[in-house]
Structures are given as C-alpha cells and as structure tokens.
C-alpha positions, -999 to +999 in steps of 0.1 A: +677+239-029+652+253-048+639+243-083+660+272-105+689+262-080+686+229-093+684+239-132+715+263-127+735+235-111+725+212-141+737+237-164+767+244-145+774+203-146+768+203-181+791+234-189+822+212-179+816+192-215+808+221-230+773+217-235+741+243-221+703+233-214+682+248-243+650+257-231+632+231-235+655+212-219+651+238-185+615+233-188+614+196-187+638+198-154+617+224-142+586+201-143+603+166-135+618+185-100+577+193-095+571+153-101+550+162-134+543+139-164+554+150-198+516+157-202+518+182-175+551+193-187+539+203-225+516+228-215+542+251-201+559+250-237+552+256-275+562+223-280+542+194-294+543+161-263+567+137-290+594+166-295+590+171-254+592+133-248+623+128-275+644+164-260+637+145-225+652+109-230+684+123-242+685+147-215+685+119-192+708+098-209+732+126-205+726+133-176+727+096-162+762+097-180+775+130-158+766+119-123+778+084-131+743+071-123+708+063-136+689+098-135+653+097-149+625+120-147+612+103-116+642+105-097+661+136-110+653+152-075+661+130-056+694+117-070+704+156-076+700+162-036+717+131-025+743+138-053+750+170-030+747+157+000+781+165+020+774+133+041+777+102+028+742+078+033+740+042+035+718+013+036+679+013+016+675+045-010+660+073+005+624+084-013+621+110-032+605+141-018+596+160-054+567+185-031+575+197+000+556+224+018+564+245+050+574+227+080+601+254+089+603+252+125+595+214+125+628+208+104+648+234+127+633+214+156+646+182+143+679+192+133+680+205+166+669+174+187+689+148+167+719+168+170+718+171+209+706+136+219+709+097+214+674+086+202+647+106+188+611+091+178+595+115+154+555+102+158+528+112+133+497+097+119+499+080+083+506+107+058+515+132+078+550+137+062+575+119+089+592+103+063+595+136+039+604+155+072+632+131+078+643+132+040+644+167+039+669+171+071+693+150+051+701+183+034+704+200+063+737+180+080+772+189+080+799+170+069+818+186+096+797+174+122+786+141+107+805+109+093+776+093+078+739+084+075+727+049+074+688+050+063+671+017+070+631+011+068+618-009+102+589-026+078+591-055+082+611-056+112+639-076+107+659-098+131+676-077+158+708-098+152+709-091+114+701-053+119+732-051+141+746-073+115+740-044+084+747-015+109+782-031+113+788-037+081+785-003+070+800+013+097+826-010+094+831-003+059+824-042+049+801-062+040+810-086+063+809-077+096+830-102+114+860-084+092+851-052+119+878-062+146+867-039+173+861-059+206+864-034+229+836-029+258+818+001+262+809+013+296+768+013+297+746+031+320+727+002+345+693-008+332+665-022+344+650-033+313+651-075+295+686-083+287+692-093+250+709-127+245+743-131+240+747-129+204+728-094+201+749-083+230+783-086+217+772-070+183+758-041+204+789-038+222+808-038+191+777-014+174+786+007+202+822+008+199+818+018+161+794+047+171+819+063+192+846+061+165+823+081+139+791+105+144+764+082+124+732+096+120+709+058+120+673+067+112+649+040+111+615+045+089+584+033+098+597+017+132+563+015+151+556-022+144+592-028+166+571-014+197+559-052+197+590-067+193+603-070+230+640-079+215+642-038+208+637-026+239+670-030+254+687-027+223+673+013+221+676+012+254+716+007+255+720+026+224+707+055+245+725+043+277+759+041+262+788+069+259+789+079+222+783+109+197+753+091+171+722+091+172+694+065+165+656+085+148+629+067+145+598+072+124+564+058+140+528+063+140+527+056+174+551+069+203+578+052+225+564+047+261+598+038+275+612+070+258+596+097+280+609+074+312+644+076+300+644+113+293+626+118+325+652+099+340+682+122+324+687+098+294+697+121+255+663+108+247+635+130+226+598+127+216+587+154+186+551+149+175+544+162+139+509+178+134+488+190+105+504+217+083+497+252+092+469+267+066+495+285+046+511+256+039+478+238+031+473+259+009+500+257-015+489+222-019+455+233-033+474+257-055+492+231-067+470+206-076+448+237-093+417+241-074+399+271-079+378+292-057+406+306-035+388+322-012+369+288-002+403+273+007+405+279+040+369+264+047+379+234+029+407+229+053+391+232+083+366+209+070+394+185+063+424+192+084+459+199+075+475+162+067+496+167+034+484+133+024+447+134+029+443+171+016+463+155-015+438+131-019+411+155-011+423+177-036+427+153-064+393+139-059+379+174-063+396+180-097+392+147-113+352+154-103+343+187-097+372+207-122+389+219-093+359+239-081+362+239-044+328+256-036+306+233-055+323+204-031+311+225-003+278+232-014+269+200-022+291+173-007+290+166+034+322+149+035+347+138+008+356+103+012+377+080-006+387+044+000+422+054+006+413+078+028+393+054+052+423+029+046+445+056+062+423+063+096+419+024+097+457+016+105+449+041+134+415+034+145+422-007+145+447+000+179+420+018+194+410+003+235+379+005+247+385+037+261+393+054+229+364+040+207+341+054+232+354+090+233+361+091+192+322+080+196+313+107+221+326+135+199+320+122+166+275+114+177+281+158+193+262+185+173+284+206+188+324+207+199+326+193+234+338+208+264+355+190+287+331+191+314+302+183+289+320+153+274+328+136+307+293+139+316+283+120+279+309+095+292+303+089+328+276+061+325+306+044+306+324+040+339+351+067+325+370+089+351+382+123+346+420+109+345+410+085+324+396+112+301+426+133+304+452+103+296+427+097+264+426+128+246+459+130+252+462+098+233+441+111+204+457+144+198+492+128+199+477+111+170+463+141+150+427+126+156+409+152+177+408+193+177+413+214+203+404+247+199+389+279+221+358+281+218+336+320+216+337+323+261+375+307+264+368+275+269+387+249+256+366+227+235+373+191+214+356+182+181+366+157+148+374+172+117+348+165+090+367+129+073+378+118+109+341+118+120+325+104+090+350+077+096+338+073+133+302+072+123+309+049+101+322+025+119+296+029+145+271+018+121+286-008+110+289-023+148+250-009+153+242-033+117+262-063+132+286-058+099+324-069+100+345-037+106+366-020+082+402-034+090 
C-alpha cells in the first residue's frame, strides 16, 4: 500500500459516517504516513502550524474512534497496515515501518523461503533493515495460506520454558496454556544435538502438535544473543525436525552455524543474508532527507555504503551541518563520523577473533584495495593460512563489513568502505596508545 492508497482508504472509512477528508486533513495523513512532524507537515500547506496542529488532533480522535483503536500521527501507518492485515498477528506490537525503500527481490526472496521451509535466520548487520524487511512481509501473507502470526522480540532472551509457555497460549487461544489439552506426540526426526529437560520437552511436543493444527508464521526479532543460550539449540532444532506446516524466522546479526548442517543434511532449513541497498534505493534516502548536489550522490555512497541506517545518519548529519550540500562534505570532510555510528560497528567489531581484527587491520592500514594474493602475503608473518583467509572474509562479508569488487584487470579485490575503516583505524590507535577500546 502506497501513501494515496492509504488516504483513499481513510476516506473511504470515513464515508461510512458520512463524513470526507478536507484537504488539510489529506495532507496531514499524507505527511504522518512519511513519519513527518507537524513542522514538516506545514510547509506543504497554506496553513498556519496551530490551525495544522488543531485539524490534526481531531483527525485522530476520529479516527481512533473508526478503527476502534488509538491511532496517532506516529502510528497511523502502522496501525492502518496491521488494520488490513488478512492474518491475524499476536504477541509484542510490530514497529512501525513509516520509510521503506527497495528491497524488491529481498522481500520476494523471503516470502519465498519462509513459505517453503521450517526455520529461516534472516542475518544482517545493525541497521541494515532485518526488522523492516520482516515487517513489510507481514503485508505480503495470505489468509488462505496462513492462520496466524505470533511476533516476539528475542532481546532479552527469555526462559525457553516461558517462550513455549506464550507460544501456547496464543496458539491455543488462552492465556493459560495448561487450558491447551493437546497431549498428543509428534513423531520427530533423530537428533544428535543436547536434549532439553523434561519440562521444555513436553511443551515442545505440545508446541508441536499445535503447529500442525494451524500454519503459524513465529518470527523472532533480534534472536542472535539465543546463539549463546545452549537451551535453544534443540528446541530450533526439533522445531525444524518435526512434521508440521509453520515456520520459525529469525532476525540476527549473526548467522546460525547449526543451520547450514541441517539444510545440508535435508532439513526445511534456510540462511538469507541481507546486504546494503542497491544505489537506487540509496538514493531515495538522500532525496528524502533533502540533500542537494544530486549528481554527488552516488560518490557519497560508495564512500559510505548502502546501510539504510548509517546513510540516514549520514544524511542527517550532513543537513543539520552543511544544508544538505553533499559536495562540500566531500570536499572538505574525510570521513563523516558520528557517535552512533561507531556505536553501531562496535556491537560488531567487539565479536571479532583474532583472526578477524587482523584482516579488518590488513585492509583498513592498505592504500589501495587488496587482492587476495597481496593480502595473504600482508598476513602471512601472522601465521594466517590461505583457508584460514578464505573462512575470514567469508565471515566479514556475511556481515556487510568488507567490499568485494573487480578491480580494472579482473581481479577480484577487497577494501573497507570509508566509516568501516575509519572505525578500524580507530581502534587500532587506541590499542597502539594503550587506551581502553570502544565497547
């Protein structure tokens, strides 16, 4: 649905009391489906900011009143595509996605992959748009081919018992989930992975018998701190062993090792890995945000790399200082970099083994992109093998944290963007200065 979608459908609502948007009205829906302030709203009317603010706290009063629910300017999105939404969705409120650009084929891909197997880890870098991405596919699901959505966020992790606990419940249509009085066992593929105790088995088995009674779609946000939590290893494992027609996504910064094996090993089990935003996309972030210098653009996201979140910030930091003027930030600034920024490559660079820290060195200290020839040389007096090279960039650009790119003769060659190697050097001075690292 797009924004005049949305406005027509409001006015189509609104028609059943006999009532029509004025205007004003379609402008201040216009902008609240954007995520704009009143301030930003005003200047795409001839109206004064008091007669804007007055028109728009009725408008949400009547609206609140229509969909039987609190609707506000913040959440008039998102409470309009979940009021729409042909499945039902349970469990924590699912966020709002006011901007959402491209990501086409990566939404097709998920739809696809979640539809066809058990489990499915969607594994991205912070701010790279998992959560949106998952969101968004809400919209996509049939209620002919789905019963319901449970959305639950993994942070913190809570007790394996009392997730299987809430799954049941809803599912169950309870809130107690001892009312649920299926006891049935279901038949499990054999497993070599740690057994659960006995409690968390019987509510699997009963999980299990609930997911084979309705399609639930359970997706769990911002599940990689469960990867330490050895209690959810055989539980994914039997939710992907078992015979039934759901299917568990995960969000994580960080893949699921034991994933791969069980999809090696015939398992419905699916890996997708969600990179930068094609330069299009990109793009129509700078355009949004109002940066000038079009022409520029494109430098300014090589130079910075296609993460929604980062180019955001990127962007906003450019028009708060510079008026949106994108070549005077690349005449005169090396690298724009903000706190939040460095707080983001943190939460990836404190995992970091030896083995990473001293390839992320290798190519952050290069004048030039790296072959890979050239860059085991730099790394051999390290002890570092060629395998061990291969299984580490293959770690890194999982993460989004290296390029790889063709260079002018064909060969392939790695490099950091511009924020991802200040961040490197960074922290390399800090070690050379015997400061405490960033964490």
């Amino acid at each position: 649905m797009n924004k005049e979608d949305a406005i027509r459908l409001v006015d189509q609502l609104l028609s059943q009391s006999g009532r029509s948007l004025s205007d004003v009205e379609k402008a201040i829906l216009a902008g609240a489906w954007d995520g704009e302030k009143y301030e930003q709203i005003v200047k795409q009317t001839p109206y004064s900011l008091a007669h804007i603010r007055q028109v728009g706290k009725k408008l949400w009063d009547v609206l609140s009143e229509t969909m039987g629910q609190s609707v506000t300017k913040w959440n008039f999105h998102h409470v309009l595509e979940q009021k729409l939404s042909p499945v039902p969705v349970f469990g924590d409120c699912v966020p709002n996605v006011p901007r959402f650009y491209g990501r086409g084929k990566e939404l097709a891909d998920l739809e696809a992959a979640v539809d066809r197997n058990q489990c499915v880890v969607l594994v991205g870098p912070p701010g790279i748009g998992k959560t949106a991405l998952t969101a968004k596919l809400l919209n996509s699901l049939s209620a002919h081919e789905w019963n319901c959505v449970i959305w639950k966020s993994a942070y913190p992790v809570p007790p394996l018992d009392s997730l299987l606990e809430e799954l049941l419940g809803f599912l169950s249509g309870s809130a107690n989930p001892d009312l649920d009085s299926g006891k049935s066992e279901s038949k499990e593929s054999g497993s070599s992975e740690p057994t659960t105790n006995v409690v968390s088995k019987n509510l699997i088995t009963r999980l299990i018998d609930r997911l084979q009674a309705r399609r639930c779609l359970v997706i769990l946000d911002s599940a990689e701190s469960m990867r330490g939590h050895q209690e959810y290893q055989p539980f994914l494992r039997h939710m992907v062993g078992a015979s039934h027609r759901s299917c568990f996504l995960l969000t994580s910064e960080e893949p699921f090792e034991s994933l791969e094996r069980w999809r090696l090993g015939g398992l419905a089990a699916q890996t997708l890995i969600l990179k930068d935003l094609d330069h299009e996309s990109a793009k129509r972030i700078l355009r949004d945000k109002g940066l000038t210098d079009e022409q520029s653009w494109q430098q300014l996201i090589e130079k910075y790399g296609g993460n929604p979140l980062i180019l955001e910030l990127v962007a906003n930091g450019v028009k708060d200082l510079f008026g949106g003027h994108v070549k005077e930030v690349l005449a005169y600034v090396t690298t724009f970099y903000t706190d939040l920024i460095e707080e983001l490559l943190n939460r990836q660079f404190k995992k970091f083994e030896d083995l990473e820290k001293q390839v992320m060195a290798a190519l952050a200290q290069a004048q030039k992109p790296l072959t890979f020839a050239e860059l085991l040389k730099d790394l051999t007096k390290e002890g570092i093998s060629s395998s061990d090279l291969v299984q580490t960039l293959d770690y890194l650009d999982k993460r989004s944290l290296i390029q790889i790119v063709r260079s002018d003769d064909q060969l392939t060659v790695y490099q950091l963007n511009s924020i991802v190697r200040k961040h490197t050097l960074n922290r390399l001075e800090s070690k050379a200065t015997n400061l405490p690292p960033v964490v």
